[in-house]
PQR file with spaces between the fields and no chain letter, atoms N, CA, C, O and H, PARSE charges and radii, in Angstrom:
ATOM       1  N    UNK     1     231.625  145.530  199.776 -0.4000 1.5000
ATOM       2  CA   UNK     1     230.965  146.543  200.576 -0.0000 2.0000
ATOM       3  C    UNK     1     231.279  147.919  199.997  0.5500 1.7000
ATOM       4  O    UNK     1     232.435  147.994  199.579 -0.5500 1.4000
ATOM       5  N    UNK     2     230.480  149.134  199.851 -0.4000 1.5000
ATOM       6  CA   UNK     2     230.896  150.480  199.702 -0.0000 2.0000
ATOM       7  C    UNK     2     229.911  151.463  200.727  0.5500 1.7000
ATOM       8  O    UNK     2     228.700  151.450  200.947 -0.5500 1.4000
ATOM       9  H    UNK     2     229.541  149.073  200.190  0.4000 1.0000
ATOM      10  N    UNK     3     230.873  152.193  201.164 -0.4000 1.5000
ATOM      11  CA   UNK     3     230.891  153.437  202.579 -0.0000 2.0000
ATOM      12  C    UNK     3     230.985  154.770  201.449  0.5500 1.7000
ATOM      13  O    UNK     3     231.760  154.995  200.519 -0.5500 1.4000
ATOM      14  H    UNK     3     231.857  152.203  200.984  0.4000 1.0000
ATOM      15  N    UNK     4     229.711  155.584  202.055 -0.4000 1.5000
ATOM      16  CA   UNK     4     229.651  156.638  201.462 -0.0000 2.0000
ATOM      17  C    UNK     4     229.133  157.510  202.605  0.5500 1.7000
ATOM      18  O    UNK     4     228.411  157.200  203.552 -0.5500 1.4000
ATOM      19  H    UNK     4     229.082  155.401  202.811  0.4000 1.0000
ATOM      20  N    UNK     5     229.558  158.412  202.351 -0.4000 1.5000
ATOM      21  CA   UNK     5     229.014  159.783  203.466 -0.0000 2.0000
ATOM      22  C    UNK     5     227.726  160.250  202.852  0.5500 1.7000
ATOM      23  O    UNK     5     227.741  160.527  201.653 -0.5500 1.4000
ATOM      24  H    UNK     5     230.145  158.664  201.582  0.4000 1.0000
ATOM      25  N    UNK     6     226.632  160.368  203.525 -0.4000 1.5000
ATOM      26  CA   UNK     6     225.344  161.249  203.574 -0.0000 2.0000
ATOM      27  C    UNK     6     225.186  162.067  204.224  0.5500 1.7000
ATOM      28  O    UNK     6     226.035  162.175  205.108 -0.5500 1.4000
ATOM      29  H    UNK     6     226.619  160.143  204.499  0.4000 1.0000
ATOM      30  N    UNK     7     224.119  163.057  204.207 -0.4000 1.5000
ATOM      31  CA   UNK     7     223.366  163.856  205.024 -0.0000 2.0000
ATOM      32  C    UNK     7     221.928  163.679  204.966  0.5500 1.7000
ATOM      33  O    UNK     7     221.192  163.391  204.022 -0.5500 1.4000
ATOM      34  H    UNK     7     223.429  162.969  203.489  0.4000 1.0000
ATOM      35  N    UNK     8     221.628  163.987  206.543 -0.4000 1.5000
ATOM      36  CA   UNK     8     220.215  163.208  206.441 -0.0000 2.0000
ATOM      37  C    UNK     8     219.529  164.592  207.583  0.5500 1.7000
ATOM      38  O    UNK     8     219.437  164.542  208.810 -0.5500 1.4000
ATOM      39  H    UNK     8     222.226  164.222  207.309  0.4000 1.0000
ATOM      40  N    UNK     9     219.148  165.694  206.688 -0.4000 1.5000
ATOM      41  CA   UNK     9     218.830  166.920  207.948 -0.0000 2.0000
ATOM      42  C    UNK     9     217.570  166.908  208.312  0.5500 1.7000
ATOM      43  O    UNK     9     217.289  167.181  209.478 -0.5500 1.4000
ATOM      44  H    UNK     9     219.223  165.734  205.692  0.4000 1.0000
ATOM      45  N    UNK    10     216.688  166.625  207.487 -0.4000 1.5000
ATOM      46  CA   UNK    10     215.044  166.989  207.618 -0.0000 2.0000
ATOM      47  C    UNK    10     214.555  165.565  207.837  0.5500 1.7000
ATOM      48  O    UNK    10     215.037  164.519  207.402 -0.5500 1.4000
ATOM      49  H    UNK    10     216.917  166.402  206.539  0.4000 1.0000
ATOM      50  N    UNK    11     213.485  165.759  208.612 -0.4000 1.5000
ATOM      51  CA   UNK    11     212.634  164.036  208.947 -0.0000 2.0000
ATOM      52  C    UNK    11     212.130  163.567  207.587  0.5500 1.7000
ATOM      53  O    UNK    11     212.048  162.399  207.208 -0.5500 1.4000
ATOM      54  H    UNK    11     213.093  166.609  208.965  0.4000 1.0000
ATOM      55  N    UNK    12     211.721  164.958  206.742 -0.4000 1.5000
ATOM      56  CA   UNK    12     211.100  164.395  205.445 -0.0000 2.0000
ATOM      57  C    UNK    12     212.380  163.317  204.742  0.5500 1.7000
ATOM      58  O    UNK    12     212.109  162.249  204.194 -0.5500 1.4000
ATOM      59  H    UNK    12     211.787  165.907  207.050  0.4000 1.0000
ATOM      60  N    UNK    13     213.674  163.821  204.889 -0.4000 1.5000
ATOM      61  CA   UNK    13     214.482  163.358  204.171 -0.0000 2.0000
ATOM      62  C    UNK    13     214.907  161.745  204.683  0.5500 1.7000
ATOM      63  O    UNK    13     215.239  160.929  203.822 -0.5500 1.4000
ATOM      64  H    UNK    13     213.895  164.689  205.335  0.4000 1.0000
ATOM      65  N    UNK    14     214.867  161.326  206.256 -0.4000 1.5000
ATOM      66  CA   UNK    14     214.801  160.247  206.819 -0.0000 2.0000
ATOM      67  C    UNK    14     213.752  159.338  206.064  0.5500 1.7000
ATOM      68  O    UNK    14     214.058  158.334  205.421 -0.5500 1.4000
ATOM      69  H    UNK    14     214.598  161.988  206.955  0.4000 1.0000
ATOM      70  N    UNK    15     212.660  159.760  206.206 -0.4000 1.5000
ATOM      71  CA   UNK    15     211.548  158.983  205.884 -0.0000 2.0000
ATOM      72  C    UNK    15     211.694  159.172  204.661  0.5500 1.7000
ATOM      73  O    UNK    15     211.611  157.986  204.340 -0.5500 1.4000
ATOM      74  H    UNK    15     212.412  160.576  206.728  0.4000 1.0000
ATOM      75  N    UNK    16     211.926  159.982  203.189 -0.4000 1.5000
ATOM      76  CA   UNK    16     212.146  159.603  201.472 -0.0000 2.0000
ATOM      77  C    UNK    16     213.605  158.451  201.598  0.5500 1.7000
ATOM      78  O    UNK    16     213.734  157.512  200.813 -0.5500 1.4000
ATOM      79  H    UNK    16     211.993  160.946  203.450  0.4000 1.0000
ATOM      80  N    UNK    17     214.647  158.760  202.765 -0.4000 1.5000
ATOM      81  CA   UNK    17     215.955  157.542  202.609 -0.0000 2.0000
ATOM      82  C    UNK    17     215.432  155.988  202.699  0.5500 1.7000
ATOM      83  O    UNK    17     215.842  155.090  201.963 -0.5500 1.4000
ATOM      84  H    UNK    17     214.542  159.523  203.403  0.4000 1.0000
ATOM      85  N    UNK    18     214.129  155.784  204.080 -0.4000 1.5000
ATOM      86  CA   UNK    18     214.360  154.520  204.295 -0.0000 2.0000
ATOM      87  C    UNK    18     213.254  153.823  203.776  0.5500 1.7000
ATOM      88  O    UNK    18     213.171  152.598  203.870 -0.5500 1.4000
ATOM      89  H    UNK    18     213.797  156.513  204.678  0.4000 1.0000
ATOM      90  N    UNK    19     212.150  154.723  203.078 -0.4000 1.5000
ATOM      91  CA   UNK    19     211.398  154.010  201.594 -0.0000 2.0000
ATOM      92  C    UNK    19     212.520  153.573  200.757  0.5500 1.7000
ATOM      93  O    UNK    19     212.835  152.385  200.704 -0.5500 1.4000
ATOM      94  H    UNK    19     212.217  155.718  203.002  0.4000 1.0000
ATOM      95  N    UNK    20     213.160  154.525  200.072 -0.4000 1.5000
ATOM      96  CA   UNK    20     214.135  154.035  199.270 -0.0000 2.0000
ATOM      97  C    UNK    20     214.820  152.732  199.712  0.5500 1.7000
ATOM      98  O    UNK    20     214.525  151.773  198.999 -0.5500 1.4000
ATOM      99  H    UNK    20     212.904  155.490  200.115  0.4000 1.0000
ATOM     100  N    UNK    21     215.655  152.476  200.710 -0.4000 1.5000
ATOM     101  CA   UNK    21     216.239  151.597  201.087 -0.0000 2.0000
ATOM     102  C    UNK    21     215.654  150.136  200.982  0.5500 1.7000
ATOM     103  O    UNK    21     216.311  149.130  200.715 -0.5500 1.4000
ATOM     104  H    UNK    21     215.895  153.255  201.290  0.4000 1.0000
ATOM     105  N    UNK    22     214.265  150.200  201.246 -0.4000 1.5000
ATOM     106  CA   UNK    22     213.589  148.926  201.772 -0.0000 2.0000
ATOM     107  C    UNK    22     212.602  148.742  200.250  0.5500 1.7000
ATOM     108  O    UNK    22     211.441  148.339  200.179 -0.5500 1.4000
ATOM     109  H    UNK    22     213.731  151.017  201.463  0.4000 1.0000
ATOM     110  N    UNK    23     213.350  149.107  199.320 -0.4000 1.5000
ATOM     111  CA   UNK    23     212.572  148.662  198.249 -0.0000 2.0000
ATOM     112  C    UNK    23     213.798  147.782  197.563  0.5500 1.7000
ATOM     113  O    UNK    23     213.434  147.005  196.680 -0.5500 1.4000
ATOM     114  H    UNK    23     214.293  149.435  199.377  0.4000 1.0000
ATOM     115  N    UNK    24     214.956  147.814  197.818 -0.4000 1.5000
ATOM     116  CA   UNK    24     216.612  146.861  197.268 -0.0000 2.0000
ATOM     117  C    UNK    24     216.436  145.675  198.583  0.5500 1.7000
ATOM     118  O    UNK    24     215.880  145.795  199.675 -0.5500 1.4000
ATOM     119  H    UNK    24     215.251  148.445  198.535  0.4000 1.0000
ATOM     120  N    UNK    25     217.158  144.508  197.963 -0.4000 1.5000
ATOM     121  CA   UNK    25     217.580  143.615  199.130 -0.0000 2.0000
ATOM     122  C    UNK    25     218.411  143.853  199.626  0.5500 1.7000
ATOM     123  O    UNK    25     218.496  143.039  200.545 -0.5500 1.4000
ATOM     124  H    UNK    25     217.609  144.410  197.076  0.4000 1.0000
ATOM     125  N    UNK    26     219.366  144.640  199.662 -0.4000 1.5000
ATOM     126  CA   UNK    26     220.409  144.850  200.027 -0.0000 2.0000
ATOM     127  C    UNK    26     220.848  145.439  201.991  0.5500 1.7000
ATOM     128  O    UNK    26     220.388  146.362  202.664 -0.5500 1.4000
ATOM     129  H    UNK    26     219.297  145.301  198.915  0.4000 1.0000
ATOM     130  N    UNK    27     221.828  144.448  202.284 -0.4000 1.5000
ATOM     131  CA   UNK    27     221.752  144.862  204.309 -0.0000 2.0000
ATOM     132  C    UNK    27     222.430  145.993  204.136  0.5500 1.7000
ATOM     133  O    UNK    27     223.350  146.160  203.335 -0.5500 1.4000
ATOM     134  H    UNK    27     222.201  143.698  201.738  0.4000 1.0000
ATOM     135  N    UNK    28     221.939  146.855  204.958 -0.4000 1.5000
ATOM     136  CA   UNK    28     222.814  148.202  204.890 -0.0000 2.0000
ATOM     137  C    UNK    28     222.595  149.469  206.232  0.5500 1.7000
ATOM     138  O    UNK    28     221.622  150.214  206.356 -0.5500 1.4000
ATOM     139  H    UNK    28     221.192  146.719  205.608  0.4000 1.0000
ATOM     140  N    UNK    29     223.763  149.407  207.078 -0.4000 1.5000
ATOM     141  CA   UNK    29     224.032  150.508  208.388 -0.0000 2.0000
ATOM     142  C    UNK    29     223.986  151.705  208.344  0.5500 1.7000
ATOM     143  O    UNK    29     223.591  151.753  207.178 -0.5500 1.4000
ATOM     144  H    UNK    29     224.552  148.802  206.978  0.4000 1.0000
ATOM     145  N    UNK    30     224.039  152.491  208.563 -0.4000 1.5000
ATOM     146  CA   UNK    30     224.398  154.089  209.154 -0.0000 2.0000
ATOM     147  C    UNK    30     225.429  153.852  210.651  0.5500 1.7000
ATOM     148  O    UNK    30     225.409  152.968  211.507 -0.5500 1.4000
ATOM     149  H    UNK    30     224.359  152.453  209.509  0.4000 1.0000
ATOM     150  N    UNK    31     226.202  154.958  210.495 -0.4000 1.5000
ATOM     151  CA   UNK    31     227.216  154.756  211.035 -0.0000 2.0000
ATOM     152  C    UNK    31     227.667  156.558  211.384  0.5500 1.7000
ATOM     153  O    UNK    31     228.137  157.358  210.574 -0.5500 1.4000
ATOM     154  H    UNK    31     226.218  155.676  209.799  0.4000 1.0000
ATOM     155  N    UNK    32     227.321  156.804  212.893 -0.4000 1.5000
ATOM     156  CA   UNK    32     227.791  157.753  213.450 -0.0000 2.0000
ATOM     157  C    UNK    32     228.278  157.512  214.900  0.5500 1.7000
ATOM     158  O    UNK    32     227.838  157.153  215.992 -0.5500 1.4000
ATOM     159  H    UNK    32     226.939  156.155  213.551  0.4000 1.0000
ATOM     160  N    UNK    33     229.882  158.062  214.076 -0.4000 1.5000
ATOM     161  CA   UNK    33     230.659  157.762  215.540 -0.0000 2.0000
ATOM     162  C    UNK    33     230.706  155.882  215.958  0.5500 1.7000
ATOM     163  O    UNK    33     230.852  154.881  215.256 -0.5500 1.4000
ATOM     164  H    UNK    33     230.239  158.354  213.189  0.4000 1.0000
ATOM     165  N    UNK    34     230.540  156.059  217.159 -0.4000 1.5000
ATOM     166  CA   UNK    34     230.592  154.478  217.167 -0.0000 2.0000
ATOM     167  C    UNK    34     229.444  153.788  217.245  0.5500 1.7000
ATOM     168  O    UNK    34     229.447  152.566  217.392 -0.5500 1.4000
ATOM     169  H    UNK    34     230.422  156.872  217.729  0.4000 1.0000
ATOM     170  N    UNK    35     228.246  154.565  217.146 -0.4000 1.5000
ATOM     171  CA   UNK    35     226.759  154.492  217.165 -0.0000 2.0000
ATOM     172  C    UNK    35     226.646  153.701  215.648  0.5500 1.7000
ATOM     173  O    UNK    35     227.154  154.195  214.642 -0.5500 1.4000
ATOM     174  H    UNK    35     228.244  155.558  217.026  0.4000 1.0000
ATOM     175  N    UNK    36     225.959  152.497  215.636 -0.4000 1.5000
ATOM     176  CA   UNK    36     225.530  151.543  213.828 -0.0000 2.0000
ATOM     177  C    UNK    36     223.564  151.526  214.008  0.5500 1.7000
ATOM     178  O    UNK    36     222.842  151.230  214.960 -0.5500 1.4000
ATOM     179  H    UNK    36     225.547  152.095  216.453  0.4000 1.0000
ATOM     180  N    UNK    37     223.422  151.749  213.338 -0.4000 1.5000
ATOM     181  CA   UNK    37     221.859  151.313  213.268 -0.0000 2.0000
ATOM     182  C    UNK    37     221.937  150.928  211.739  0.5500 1.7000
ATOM     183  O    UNK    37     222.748  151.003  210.816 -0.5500 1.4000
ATOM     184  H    UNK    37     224.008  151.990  212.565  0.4000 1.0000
ATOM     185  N    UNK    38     220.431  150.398  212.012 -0.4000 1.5000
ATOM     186  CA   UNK    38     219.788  149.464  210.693 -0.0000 2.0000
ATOM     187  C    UNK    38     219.569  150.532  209.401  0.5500 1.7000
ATOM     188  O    UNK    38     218.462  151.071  209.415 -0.5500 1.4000
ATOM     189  H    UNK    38     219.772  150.337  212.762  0.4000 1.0000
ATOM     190  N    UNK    39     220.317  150.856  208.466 -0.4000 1.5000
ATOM     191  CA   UNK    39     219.700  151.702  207.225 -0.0000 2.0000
ATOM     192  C    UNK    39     218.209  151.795  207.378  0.5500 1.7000
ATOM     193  O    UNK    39     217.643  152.857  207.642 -0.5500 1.4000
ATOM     194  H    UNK    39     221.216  150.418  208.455  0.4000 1.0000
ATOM     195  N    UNK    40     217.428  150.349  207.160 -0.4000 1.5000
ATOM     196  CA   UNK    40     216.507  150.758  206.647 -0.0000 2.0000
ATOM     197  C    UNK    40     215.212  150.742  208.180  0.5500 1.7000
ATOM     198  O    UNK    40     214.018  150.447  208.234 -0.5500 1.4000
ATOM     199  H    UNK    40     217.888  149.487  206.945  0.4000 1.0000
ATOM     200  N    UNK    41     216.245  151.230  209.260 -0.4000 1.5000
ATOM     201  CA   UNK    41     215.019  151.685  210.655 -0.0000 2.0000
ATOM     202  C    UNK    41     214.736  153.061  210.817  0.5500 1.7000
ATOM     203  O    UNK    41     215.592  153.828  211.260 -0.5500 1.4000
ATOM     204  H    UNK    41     217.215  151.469  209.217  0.4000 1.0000
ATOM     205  N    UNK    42     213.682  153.409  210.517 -0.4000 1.5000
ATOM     206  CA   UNK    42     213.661  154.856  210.622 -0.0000 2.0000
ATOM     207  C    UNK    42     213.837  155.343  211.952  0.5500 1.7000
ATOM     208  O    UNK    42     214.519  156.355  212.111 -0.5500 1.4000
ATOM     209  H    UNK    42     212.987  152.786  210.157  0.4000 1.0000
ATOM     210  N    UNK    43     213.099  154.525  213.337 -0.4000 1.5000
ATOM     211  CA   UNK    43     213.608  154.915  214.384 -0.0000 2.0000
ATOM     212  C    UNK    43     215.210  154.932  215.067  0.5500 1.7000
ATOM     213  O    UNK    43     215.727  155.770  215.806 -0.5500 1.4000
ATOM     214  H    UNK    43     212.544  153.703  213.207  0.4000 1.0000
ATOM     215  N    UNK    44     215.719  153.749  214.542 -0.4000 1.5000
ATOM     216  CA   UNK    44     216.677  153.472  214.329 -0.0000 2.0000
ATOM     217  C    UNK    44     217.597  154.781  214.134  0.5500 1.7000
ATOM     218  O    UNK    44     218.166  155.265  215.113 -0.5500 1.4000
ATOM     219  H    UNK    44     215.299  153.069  213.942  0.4000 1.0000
ATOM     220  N    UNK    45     217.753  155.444  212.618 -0.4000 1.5000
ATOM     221  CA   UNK    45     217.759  156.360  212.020 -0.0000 2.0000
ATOM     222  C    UNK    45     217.655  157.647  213.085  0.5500 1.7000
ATOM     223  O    UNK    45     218.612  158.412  213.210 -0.5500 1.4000
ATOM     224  H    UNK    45     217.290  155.051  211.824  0.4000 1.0000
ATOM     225  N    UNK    46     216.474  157.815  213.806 -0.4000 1.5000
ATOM     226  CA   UNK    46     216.556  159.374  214.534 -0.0000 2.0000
ATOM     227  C    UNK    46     217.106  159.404  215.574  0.5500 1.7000
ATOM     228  O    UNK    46     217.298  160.451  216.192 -0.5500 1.4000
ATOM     229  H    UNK    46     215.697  157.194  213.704  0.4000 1.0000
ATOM     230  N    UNK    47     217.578  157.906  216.088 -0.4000 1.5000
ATOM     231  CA   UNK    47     218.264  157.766  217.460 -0.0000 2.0000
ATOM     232  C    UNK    47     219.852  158.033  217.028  0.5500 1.7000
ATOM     233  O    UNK    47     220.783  157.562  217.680 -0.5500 1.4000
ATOM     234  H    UNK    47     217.423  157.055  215.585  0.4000 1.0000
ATOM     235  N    UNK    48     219.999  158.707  216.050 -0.4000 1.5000
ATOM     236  CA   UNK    48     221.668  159.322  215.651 -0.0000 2.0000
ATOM     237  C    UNK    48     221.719  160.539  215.966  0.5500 1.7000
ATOM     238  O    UNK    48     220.888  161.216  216.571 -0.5500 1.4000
ATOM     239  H    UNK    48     219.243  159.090  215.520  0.4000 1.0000
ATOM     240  N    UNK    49     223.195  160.949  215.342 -0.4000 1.5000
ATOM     241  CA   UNK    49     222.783  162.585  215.807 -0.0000 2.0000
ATOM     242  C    UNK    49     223.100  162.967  214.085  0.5500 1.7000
ATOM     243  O    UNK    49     224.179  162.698  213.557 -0.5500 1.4000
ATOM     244  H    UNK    49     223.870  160.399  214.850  0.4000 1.0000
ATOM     245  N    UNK    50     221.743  163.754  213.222 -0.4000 1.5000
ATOM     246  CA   UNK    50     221.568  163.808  212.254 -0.0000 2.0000
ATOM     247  C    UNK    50     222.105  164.687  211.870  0.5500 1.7000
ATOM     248  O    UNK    50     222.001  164.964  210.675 -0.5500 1.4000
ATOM     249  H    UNK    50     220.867  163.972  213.651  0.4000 1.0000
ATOM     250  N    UNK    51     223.118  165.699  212.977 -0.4000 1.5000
ATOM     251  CA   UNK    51     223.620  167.199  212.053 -0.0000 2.0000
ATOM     252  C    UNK    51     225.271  166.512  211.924  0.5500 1.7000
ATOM     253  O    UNK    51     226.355  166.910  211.496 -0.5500 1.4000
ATOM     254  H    UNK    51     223.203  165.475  213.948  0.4000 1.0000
ATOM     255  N    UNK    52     224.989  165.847  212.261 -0.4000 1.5000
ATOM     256  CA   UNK    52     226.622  165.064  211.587 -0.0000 2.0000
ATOM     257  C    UNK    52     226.636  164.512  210.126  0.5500 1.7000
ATOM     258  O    UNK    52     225.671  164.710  209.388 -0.5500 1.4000
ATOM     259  H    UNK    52     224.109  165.524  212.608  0.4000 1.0000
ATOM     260  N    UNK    53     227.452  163.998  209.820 -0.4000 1.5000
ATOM     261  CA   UNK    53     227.378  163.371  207.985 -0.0000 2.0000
ATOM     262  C    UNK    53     227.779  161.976  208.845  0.5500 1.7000
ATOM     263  O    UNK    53     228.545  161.782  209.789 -0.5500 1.4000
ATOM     264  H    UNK    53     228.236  163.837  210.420  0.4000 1.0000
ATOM     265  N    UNK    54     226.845  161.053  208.021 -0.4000 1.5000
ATOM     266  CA   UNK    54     226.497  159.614  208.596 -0.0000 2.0000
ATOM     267  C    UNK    54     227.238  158.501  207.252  0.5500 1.7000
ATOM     268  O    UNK    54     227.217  158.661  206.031 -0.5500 1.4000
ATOM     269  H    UNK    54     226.223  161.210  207.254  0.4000 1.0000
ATOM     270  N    UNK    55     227.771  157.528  207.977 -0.4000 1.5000
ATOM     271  CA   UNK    55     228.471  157.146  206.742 -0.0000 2.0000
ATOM     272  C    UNK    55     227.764  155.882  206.538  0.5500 1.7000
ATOM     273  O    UNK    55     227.783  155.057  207.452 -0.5500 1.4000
ATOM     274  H    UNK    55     227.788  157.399  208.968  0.4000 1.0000
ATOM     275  N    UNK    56     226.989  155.569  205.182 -0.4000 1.5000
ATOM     276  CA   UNK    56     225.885  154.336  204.945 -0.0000 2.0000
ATOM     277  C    UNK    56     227.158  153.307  204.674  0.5500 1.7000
ATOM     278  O    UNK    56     228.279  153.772  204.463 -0.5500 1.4000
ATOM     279  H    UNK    56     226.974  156.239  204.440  0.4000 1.0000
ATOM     280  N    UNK    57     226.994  152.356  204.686 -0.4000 1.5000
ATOM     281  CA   UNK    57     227.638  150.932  204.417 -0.0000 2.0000
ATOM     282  C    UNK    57     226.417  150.113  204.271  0.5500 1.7000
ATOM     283  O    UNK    57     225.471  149.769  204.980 -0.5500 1.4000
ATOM     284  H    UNK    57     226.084  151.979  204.857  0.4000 1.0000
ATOM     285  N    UNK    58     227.101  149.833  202.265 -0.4000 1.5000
ATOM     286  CA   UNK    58     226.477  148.698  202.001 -0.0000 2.0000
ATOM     287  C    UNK    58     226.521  147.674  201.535  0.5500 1.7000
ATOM     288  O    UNK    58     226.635  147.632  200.310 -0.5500 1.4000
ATOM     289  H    UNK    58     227.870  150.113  201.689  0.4000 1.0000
ATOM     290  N    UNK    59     226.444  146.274  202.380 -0.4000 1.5000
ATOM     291  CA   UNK    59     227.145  145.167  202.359 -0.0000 2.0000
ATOM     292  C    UNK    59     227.067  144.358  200.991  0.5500 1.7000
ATOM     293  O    UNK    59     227.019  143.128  200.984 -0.5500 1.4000
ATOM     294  H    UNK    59     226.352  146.309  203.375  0.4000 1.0000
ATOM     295  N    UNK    60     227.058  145.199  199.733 -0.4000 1.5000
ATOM     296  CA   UNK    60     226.679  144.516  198.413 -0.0000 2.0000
ATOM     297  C    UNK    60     227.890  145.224  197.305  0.5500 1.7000
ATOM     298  O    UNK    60     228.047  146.441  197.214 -0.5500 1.4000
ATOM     299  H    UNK    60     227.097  146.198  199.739  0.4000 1.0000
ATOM     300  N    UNK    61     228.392  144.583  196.802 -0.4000 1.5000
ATOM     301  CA   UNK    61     229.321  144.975  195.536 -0.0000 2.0000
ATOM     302  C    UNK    61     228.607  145.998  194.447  0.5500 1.7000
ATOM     303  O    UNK    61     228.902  147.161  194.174 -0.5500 1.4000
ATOM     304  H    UNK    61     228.265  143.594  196.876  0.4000 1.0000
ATOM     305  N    UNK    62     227.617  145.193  193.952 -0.4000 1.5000
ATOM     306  CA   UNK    62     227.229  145.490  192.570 -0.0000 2.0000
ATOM     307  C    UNK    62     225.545  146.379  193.245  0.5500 1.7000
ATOM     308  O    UNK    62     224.481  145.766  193.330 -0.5500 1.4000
ATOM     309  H    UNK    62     227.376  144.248  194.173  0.4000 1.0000
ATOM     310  N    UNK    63     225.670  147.468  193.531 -0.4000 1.5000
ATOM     311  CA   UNK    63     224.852  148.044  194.718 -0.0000 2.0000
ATOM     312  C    UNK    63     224.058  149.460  193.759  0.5500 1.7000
ATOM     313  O    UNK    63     222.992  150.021  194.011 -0.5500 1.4000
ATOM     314  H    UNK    63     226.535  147.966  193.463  0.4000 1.0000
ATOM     315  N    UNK    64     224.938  149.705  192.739 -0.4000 1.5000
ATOM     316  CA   UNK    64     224.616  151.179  191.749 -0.0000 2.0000
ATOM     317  C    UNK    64     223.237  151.358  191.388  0.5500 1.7000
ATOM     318  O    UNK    64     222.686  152.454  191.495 -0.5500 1.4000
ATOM     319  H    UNK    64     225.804  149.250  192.534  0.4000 1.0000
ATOM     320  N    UNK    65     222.641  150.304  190.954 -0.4000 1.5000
ATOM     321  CA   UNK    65     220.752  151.061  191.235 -0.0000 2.0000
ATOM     322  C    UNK    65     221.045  151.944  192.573  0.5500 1.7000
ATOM     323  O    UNK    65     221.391  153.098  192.321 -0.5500 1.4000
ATOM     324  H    UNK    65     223.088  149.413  190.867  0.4000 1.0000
ATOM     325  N    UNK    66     220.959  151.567  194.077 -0.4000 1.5000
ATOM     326  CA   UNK    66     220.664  151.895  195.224 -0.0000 2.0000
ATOM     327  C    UNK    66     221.501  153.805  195.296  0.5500 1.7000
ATOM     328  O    UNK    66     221.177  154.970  195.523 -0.5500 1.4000
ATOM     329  H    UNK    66     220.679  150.629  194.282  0.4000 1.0000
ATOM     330  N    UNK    67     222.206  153.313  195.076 -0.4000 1.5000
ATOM     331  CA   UNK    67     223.357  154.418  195.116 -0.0000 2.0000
ATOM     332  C    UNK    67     223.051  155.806  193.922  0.5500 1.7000
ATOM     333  O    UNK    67     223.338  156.992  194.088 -0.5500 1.4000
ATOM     334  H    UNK    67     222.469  152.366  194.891  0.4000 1.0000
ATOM     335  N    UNK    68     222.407  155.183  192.771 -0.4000 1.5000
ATOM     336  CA   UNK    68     222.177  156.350  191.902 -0.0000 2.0000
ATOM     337  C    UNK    68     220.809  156.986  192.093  0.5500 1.7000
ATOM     338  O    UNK    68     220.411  157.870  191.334 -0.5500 1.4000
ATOM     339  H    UNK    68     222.174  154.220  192.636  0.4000 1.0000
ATOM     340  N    UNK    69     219.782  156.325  193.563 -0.4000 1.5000
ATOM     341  CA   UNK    69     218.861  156.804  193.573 -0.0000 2.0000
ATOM     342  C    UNK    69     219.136  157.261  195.193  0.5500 1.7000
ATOM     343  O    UNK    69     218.129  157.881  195.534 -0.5500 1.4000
ATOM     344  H    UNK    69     220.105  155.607  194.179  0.4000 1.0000
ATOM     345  N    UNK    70     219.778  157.221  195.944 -0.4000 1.5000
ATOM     346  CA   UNK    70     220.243  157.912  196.827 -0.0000 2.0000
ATOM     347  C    UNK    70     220.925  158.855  196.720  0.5500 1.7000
ATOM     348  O    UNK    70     221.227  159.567  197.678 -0.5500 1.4000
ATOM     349  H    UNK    70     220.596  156.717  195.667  0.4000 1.0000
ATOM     350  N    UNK    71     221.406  159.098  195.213 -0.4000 1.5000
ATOM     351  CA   UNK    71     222.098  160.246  195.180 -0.0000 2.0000
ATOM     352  C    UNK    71     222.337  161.477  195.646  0.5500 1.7000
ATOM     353  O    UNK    71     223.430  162.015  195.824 -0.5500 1.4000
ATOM     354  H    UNK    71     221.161  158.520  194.435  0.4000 1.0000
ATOM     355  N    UNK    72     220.487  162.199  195.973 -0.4000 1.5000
ATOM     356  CA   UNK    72     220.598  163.482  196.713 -0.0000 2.0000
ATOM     357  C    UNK    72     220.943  163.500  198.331  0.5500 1.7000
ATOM     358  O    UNK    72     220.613  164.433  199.063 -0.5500 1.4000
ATOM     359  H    UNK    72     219.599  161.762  195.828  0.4000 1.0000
ATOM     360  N    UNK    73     221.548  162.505  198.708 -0.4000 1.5000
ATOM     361  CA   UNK    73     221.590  162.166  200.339 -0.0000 2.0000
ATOM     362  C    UNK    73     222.965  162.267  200.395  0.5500 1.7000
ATOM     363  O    UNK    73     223.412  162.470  201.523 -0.5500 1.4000
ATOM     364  H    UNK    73     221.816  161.746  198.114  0.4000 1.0000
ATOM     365  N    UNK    74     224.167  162.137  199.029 -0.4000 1.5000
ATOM     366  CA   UNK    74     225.197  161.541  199.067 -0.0000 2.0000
ATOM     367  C    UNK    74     226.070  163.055  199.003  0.5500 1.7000
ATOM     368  O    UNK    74     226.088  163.913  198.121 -0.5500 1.4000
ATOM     369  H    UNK    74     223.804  161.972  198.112  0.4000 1.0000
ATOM     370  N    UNK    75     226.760  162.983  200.304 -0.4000 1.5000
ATOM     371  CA   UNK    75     227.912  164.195  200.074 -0.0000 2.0000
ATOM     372  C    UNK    75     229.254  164.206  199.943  0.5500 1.7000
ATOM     373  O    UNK    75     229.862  163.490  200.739 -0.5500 1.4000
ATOM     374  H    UNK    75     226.746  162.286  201.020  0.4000 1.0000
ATOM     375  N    UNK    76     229.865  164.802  199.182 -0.4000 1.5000
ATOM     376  CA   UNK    76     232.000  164.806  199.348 -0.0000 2.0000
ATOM     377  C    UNK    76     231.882  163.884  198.028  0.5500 1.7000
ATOM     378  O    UNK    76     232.897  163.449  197.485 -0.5500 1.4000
ATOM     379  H    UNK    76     229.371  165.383  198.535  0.4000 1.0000
C-alpha cells in the first residue's frame, strides 16, 4: 500500500483526479479525518471537506504510473 497527501481545491481538479484514477486498476480511498470514500467517486470525493489535505491510499505496491501522473495533486 502507499499513503500520500493531496490537495484537491477546485471541482475542475476533482473531476481531472477521478478520470485519472479510473483509467489504472488499482482500489484506492481518500481519507479525511475519519471520513474514507472511494478514490475513484467523484460524489464520493465532494462529500469531504476539500480545504483540508486528503490522504489517497493505494492498495497496490508497484502503483508509479498512477502516482507520476497524479503528481500535480501530490503535496509535502
Amino acid at each position: 500500500m502507499k499513503a500520500v497527501n493531496i490537495k484537491l481545491s477546485l471541482a475542475e481538479n476533482v473531476k481531472y483526479f477521478v478520470n485519472i484514477a479510473n483509467k489504472y486498476p488499482y482500489d484506492l480511498d481518500l481519507r479525511v479525518g475519519r471520513h474514507v470514500v472511494d478514490g475513484k467517486s467523484i460524489l464520493g470525493i465532494f462529500s469531504l471537506d476539500l480545504s483540508k489535505p486528503i490522504t489517497l491510499e493505494v492498495y497496490a505496491d508497484h502503483c508509479d504510473d498512477l502516482m507520476e501522473e497524479l503528481k500535480p495533486f501530490i503535496i509535502g
